[in-house]
Steps between C-alpha positions, in 0.01 A plus 500: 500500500772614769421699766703815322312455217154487701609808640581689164182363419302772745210214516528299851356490831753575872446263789696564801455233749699663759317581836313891523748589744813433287339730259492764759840435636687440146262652217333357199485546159152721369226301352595153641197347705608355870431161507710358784639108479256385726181625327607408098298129590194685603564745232585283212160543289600899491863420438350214193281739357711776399577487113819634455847377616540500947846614595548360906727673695561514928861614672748280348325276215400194737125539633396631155742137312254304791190663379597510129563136520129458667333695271661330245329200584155636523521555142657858483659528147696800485666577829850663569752494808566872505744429779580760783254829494823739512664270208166537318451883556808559327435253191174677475637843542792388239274386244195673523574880642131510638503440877 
């Protein structure tokens, strides 16, 4: 499945793996859980357990491709590179109308 089609879905899990303060400073996107880059290894059983599609996103769409790609090899089936949070935010907000 594409990410746009996980999305139309309605069924996934947000990660942002950007830092608490750039969610202060920039914003974030309601009902994504803060997991920042350098926690997702100690994190990973949390991030392996959830049962529905994980859509990654940080700033610009690298720290959340470098944790994608390490979850990835922990076994994580159905992850996503959501990109950049703003980008996101308005793919949600296009295809969704709930946020």
């Amino acid at each position: 499945m594409s990410l746009i089609e996980v999305i139309q879905s309605g069924n996934y899990e947000l990660i942002d793996v950007r830092e608490p303060m750039e969610l202060e400073m920039d914003g974030n996107i309601d009902g994504a859980k803060n997991i920042p880059l350098g926690e997702v290894e100690d994190r990973k059983e949390e991030i392996l357990a959830i049962e529905k599609p994980v859509i990654l996103f940080c700033r610009s769409g690298n720290r959340s491709g470098k944790a994608l790609e390490y979850l990835n090899g922990q076994g994580l089936k159905d992850g996503h590179n959501g990109g950049g949070w703003a980008d996101l935010k308005a793919v949600l907000e296009a295809n969704q109308g709930t946020f």
